[in-house]
C-alpha positions as CSV (number, residue, x, y, z in Angstrom):
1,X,0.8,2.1,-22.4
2,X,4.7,1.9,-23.1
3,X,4.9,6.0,-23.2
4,X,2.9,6.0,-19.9
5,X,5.5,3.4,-18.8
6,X,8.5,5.4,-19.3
7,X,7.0,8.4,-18.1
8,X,6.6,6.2,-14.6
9,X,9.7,4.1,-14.9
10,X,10.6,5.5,-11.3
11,X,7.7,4.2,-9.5
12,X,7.2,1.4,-11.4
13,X,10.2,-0.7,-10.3
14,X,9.0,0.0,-6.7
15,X,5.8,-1.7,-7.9
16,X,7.4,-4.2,-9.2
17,X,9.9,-4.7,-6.1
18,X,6.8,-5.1,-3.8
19,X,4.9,-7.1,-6.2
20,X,7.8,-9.6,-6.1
21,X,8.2,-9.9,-2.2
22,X,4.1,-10.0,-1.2
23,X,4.0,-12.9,-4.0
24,X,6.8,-14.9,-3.0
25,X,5.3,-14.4,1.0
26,X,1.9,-15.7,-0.2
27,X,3.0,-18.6,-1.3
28,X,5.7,-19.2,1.3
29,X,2.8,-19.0,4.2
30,X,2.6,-22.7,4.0
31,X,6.3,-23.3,4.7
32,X,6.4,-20.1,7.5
33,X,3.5,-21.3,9.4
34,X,5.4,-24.3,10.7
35,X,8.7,-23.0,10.6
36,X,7.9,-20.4,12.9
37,X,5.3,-22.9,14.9
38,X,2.0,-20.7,15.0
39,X,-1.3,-21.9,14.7
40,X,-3.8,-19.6,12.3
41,X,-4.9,-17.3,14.8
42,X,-0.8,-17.0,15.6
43,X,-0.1,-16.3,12.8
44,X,-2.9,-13.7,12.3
45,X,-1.7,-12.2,15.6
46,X,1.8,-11.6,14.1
47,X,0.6,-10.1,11.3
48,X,-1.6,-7.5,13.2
49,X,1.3,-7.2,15.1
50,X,3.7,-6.0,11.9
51,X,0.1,-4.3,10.5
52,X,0.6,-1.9,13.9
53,X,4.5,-1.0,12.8
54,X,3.7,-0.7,8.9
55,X,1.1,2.2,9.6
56,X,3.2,3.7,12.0
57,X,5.6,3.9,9.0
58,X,3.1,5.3,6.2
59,X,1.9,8.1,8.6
60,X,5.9,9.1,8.8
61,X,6.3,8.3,5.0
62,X,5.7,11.8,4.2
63,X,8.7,12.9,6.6
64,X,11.1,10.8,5.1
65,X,10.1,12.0,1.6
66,X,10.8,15.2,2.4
67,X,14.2,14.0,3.8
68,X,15.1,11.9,1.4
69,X,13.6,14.2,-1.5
70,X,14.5,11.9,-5.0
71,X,16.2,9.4,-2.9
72,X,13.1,8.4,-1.1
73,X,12.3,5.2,-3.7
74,X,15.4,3.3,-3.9
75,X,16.2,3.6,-0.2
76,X,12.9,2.6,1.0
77,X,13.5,-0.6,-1.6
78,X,17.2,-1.3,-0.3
79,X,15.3,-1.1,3.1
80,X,12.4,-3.5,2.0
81,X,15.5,-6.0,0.4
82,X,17.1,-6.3,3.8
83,X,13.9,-6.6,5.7
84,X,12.3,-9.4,3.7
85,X,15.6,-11.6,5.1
86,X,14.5,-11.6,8.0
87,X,11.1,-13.8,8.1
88,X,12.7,-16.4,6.5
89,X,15.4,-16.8,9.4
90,X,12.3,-16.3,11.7
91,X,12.5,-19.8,14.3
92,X,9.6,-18.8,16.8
93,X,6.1,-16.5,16.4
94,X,7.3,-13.2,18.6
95,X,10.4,-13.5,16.1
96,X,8.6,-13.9,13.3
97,X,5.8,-10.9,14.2
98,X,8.9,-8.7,14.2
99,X,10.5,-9.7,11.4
100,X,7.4,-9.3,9.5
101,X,7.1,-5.7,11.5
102,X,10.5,-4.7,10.1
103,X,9.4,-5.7,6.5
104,X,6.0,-4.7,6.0
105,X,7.4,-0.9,7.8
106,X,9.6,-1.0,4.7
107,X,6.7,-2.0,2.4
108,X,4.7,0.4,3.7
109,X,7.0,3.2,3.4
110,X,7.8,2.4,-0.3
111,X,4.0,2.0,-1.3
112,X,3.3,5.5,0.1
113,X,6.3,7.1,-1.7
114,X,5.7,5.5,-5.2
115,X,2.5,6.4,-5.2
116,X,3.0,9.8,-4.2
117,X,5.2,10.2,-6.9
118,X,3.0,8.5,-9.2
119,X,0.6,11.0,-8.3
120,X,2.9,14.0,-9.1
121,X,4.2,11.9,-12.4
122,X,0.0,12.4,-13.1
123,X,-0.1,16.2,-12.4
124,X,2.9,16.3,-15.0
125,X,2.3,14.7,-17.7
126,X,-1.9,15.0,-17.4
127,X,-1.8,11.2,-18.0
128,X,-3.8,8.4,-15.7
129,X,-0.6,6.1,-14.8
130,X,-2.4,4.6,-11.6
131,X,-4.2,1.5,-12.9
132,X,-1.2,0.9,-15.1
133,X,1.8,0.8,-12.3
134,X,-1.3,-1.2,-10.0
135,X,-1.1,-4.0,-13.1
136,X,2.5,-3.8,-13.1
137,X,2.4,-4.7,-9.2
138,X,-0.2,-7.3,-9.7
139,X,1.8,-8.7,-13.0
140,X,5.0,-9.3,-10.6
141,X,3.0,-10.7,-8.0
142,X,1.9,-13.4,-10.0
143,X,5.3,-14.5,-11.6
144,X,7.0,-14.2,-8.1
145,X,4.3,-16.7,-6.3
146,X,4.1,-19.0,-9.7
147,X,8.4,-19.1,-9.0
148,X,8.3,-19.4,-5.7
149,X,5.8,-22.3,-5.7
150,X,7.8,-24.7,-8.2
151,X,11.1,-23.5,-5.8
152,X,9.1,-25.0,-2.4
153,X,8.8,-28.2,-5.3
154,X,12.4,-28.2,-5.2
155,X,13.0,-28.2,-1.6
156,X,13.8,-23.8,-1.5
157,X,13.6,-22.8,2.5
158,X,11.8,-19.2,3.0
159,X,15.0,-17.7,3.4
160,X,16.7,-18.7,0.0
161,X,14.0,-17.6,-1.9
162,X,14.0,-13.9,0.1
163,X,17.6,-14.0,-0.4
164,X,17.4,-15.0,-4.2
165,X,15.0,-12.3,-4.7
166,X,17.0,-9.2,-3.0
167,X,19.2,-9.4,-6.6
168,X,16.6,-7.9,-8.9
169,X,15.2,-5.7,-6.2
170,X,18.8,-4.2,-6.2
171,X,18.5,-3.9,-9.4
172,X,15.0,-2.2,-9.7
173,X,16.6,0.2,-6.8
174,X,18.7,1.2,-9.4
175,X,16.3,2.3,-11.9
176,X,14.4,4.1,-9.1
177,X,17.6,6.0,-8.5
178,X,17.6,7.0,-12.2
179,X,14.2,8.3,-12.6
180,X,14.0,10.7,-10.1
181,X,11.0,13.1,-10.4
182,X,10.7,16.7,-11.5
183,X,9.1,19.1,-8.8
184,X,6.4,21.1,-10.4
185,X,7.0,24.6,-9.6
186,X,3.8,26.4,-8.4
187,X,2.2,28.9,-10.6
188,X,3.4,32.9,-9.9
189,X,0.5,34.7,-8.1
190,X,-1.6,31.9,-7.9
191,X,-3.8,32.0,-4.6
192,X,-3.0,29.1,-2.3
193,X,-5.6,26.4,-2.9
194,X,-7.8,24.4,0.3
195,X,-7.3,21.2,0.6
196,X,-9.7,18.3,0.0
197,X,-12.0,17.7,2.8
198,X,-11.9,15.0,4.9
199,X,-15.7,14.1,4.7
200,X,-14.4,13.6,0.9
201,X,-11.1,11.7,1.9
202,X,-12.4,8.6,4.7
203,X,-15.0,7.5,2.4
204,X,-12.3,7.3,-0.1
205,X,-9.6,5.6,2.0
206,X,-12.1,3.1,3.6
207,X,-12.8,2.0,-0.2
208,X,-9.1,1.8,-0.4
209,X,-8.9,-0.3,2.7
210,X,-11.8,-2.6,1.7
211,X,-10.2,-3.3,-1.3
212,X,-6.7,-3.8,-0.1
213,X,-8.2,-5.6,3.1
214,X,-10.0,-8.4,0.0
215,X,-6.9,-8.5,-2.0
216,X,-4.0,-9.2,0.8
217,X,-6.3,-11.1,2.8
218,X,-6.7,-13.4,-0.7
219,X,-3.0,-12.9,-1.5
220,X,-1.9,-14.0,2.4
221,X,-4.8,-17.3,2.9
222,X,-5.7,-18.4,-1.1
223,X,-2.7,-21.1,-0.6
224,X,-3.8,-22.5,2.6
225,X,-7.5,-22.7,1.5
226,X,-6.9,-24.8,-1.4
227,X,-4.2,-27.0,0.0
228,X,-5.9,-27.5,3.5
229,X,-9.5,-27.2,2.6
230,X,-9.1,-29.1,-1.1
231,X,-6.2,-31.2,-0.6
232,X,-3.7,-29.0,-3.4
233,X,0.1,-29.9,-3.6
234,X,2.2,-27.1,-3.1
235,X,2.1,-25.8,-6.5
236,X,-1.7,-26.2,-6.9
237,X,-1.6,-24.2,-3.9
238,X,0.7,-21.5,-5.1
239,X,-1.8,-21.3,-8.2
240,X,-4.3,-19.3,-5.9
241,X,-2.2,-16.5,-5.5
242,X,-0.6,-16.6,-8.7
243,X,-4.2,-16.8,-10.5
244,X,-5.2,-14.1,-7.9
245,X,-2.3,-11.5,-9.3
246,X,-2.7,-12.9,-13.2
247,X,-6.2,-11.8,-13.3
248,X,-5.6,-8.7,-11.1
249,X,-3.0,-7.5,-13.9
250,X,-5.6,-8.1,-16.9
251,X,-8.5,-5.9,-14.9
252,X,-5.8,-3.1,-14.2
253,X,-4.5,-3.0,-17.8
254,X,-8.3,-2.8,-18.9
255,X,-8.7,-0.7,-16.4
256,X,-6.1,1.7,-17.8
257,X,-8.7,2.2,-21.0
258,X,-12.1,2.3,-18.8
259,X,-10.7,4.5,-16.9
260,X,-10.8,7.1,-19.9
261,X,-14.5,6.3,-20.5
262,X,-16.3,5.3,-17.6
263,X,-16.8,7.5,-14.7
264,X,-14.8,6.1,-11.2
265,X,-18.2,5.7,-9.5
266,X,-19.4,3.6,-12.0
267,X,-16.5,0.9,-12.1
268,X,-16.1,0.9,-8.6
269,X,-19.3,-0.6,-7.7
270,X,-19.1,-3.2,-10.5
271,X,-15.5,-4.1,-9.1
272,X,-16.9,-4.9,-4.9
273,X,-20.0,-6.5,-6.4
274,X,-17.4,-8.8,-8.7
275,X,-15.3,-9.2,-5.3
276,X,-18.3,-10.2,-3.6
277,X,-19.1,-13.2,-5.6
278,X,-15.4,-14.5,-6.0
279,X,-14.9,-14.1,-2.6
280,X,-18.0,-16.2,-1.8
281,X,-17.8,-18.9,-4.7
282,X,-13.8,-19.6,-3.5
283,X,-15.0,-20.1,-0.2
284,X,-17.7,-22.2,-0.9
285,X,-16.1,-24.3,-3.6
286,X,-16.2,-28.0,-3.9
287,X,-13.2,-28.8,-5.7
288,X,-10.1,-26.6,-6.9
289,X,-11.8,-25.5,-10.3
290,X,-14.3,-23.7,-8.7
291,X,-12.1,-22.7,-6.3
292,X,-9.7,-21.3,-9.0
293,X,-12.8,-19.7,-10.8
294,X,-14.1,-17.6,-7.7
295,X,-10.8,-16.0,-7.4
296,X,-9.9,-15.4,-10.6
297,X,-13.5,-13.1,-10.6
298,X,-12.4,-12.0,-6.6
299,X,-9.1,-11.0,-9.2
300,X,-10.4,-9.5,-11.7
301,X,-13.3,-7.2,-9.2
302,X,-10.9,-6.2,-6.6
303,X,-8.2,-5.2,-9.3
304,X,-9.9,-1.9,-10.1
305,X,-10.7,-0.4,-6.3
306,X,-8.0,0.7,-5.3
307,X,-6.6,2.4,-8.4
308,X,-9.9,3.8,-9.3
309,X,-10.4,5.2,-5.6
310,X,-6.9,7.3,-6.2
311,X,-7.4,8.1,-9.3
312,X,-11.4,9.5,-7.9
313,X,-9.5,11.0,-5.5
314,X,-6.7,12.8,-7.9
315,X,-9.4,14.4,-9.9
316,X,-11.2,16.1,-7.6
317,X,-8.1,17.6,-5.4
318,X,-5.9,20.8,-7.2
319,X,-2.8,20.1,-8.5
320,X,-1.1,21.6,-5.1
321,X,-2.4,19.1,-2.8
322,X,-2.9,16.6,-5.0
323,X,-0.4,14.3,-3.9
324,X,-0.9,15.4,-0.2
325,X,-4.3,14.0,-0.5
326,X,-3.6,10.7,-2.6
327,X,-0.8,10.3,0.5
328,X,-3.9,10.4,2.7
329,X,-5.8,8.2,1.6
330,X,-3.6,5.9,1.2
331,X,-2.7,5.8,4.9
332,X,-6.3,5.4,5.3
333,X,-6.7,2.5,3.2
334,X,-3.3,0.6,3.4
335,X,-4.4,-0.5,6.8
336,X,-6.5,-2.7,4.8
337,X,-3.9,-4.0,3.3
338,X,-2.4,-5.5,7.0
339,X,-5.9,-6.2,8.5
340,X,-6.7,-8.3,5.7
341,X,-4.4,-11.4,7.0
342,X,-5.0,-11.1,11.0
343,X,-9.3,-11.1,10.0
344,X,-8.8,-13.9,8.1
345,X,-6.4,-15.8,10.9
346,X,-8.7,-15.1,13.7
347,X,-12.1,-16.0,11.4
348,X,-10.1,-19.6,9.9
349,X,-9.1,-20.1,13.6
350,X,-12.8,-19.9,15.2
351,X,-15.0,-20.8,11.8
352,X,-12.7,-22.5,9.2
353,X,-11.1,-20.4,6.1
354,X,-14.2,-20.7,3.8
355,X,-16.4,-18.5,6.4
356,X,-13.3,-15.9,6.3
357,X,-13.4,-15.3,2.6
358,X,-17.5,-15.1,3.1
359,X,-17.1,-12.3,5.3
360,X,-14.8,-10.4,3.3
361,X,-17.4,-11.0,0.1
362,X,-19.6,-9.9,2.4
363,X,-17.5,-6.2,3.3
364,X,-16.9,-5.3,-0.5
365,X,-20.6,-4.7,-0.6
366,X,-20.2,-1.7,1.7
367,X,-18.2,0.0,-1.0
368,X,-21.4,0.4,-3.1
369,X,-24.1,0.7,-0.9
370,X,-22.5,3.0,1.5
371,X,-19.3,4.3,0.4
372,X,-19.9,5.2,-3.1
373,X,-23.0,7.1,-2.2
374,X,-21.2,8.9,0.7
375,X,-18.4,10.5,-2.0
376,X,-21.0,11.5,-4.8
377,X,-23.7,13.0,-1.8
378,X,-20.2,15.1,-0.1
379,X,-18.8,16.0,-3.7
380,X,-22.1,17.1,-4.9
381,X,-22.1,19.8,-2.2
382,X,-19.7,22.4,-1.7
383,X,-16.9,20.8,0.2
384,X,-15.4,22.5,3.6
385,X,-11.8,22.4,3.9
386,X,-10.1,20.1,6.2
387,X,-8.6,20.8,9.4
């Protein structure tokens, strides 16, 4: 694992950059919620509103790559730095839906990008980096929301931890900057090769997007469930996250050695099933340790999806459109990642926060009874190019 860390050093200090912000968020959504005066369908509202902007910004991702050609990772992460400052000067909800706009575009544009250039990292070195730089995310995550829950114990505003954090993104920025990625050249003579087709790539990105839709809708509500629904303090609060990214980080790193041995099908459909019953034992919990168990197994399930979906998706593409295609699908499935926090704000608001983590137990189990199937049927045929 360290020599697959150096060889992504790039891309993983964006990982750890966004790991850092989204953690410190989740566990700041106690303190925004009333700063900014929204009630949970509100604040659900704003965060479709900023879901609208960030995929906006993934579908253009690709154009500012291109423009930005090595420079593309520690822009997008100065960017990110100077976005996240906003929410926390947020005062009302239509500022606040911007301000989240203007930071989850940022996000959004970095995710694409690292993971497009963890993708051609792949191609170079013939090395499976994805579930590795996922658990480095996840890792970060968990520190960042463990940190910022003792700092809302000290009496920290939103805005001084988003401001205290912009110092080590700058620095990660940095290290971006100094890992900038080889192009492959493409092979003399070599006839140009189709790309993947798309009745191969939306089954693929929706599993993306259920996965990411389970894990930032977790990440977004896990503090509010336990400290309105259970009665937690602010740092048993901030646990749920921070338990949430621990055990995210452990499945990732393991998943790093299944991935060698296992086929992607295989762990895929374990991982929703796993989601499934977190998801549904956190919402149904009767006291915090039960609550803490369900999503440390939501954790540990929905900690190999996503990863395992690009990594699925990677093998069966050519090296030529390879990250082309893991771009795609990431687009496709990083809406989940947005959705996730308005569905749960507009189910809390009408049915209470338990029924929202029910239903998104409930979704994962599309992933193997429809999804999965859908990708082995198409892949087992011969596959039409796309459009």
């Amino acid at each position: 694992m360290l020599r697959d860390l150096i060889i992504s050093r790039g891309p993983a200090a964006g990982f750890v950059a966004v790991g850092l912000y989204w953690g410190a968020f989740a566990a700041l959504v106690p303190d925004l919620k009333p700063q900014v005066g929204l009630s949970d369908g509100g604040f659900g509202l704003a965060m479709l509103v900023s879901a609208a902007g960030a995929v906006l910004a993934m579908w253009l991702a690709p154009l500012a790559q291109r423009r930005l050609g090595s420079g593309d990772l520690p822009v997008s992460g100065l960017l990110m730095a100077l976005a996240f400052l906003l929410p926390g000067l947020a005062g009302g909800g239509v500022g606040f839906a911007l301000a989240m706009m203007a930071a989850a575009m940022a996000s959004g544009t970095l995710d694409v990008s690292m993971n497009a250039r963890l993708s051609m990292l792949e191609g170079q070195s013939r090395r499976s980096l994805m579930n590795l730089n996922h658990g480095i995310y996840s890792a970060s995550y968990a520190v960042s929301a463990l940190m910022t829950g003792l700092a809302r114990e000290a009496g920290w505003s939103p805005f001084a931890v988003f401001a205290a954090l912009a110092l080590p993104v700058v620095a990660l920025c940095l290290q971006m900057a100094l890992a900038p990625v080889r192009e492959t050249p493409p092979e003399d003579g070599a006839p140009p090769a189709a790309p993947l087709s798309w009745w191969v790539l939306a089954p693929l990105g929706a599993i993306v997007l259920l996965g990411f839709l389970a894990e930032q809708g977790t990440e977004g509500w896990s503090a509010l469930h336990l400290e309105r629904t259970l009665g937690a303090g602010a740092a048993q609060g901030a646990l749920g996250p921070a338990i949430l990214g621990v055990t995210m980080a452990l499945g990732r790193f393991s998943g790093q050695v299944v991935a060698q041995r296992v086929s992607e099908a295989a762990v895929i459909r374990l991982a929703a099933v796993l989601t499934c019953v977190g998801a549904v034992t956190a919402a149904f919990a009767p006291g915090l340790a039960v609550a803490y168990a369900g999503f440390a197994v939501l954790g540990l399930g929905v900690s190999v999806v996503a990863p395992m979906a690009f990594s699925w998706c990677g093998r069966l593409v050519s090296t030529e459109f390879k990250a082309l295609a893991i771009s795609r699908v990431a687009v496709l499935g990083y809406a989940g990642f947005f959705v996730g926090p308005p569905l749960m704000g507009g189910l809390a608001e009408g049915f209470g926060l338990g029924a929202s983590f029910a239903v998104v137990g409930g979704l994962m189990l599309v992933i193997p009874l429809v999804l999965v199937p859908m990708v082995r049927r198409v892949t087992s045929t011969a596959l039409t190019p796309a459009e």
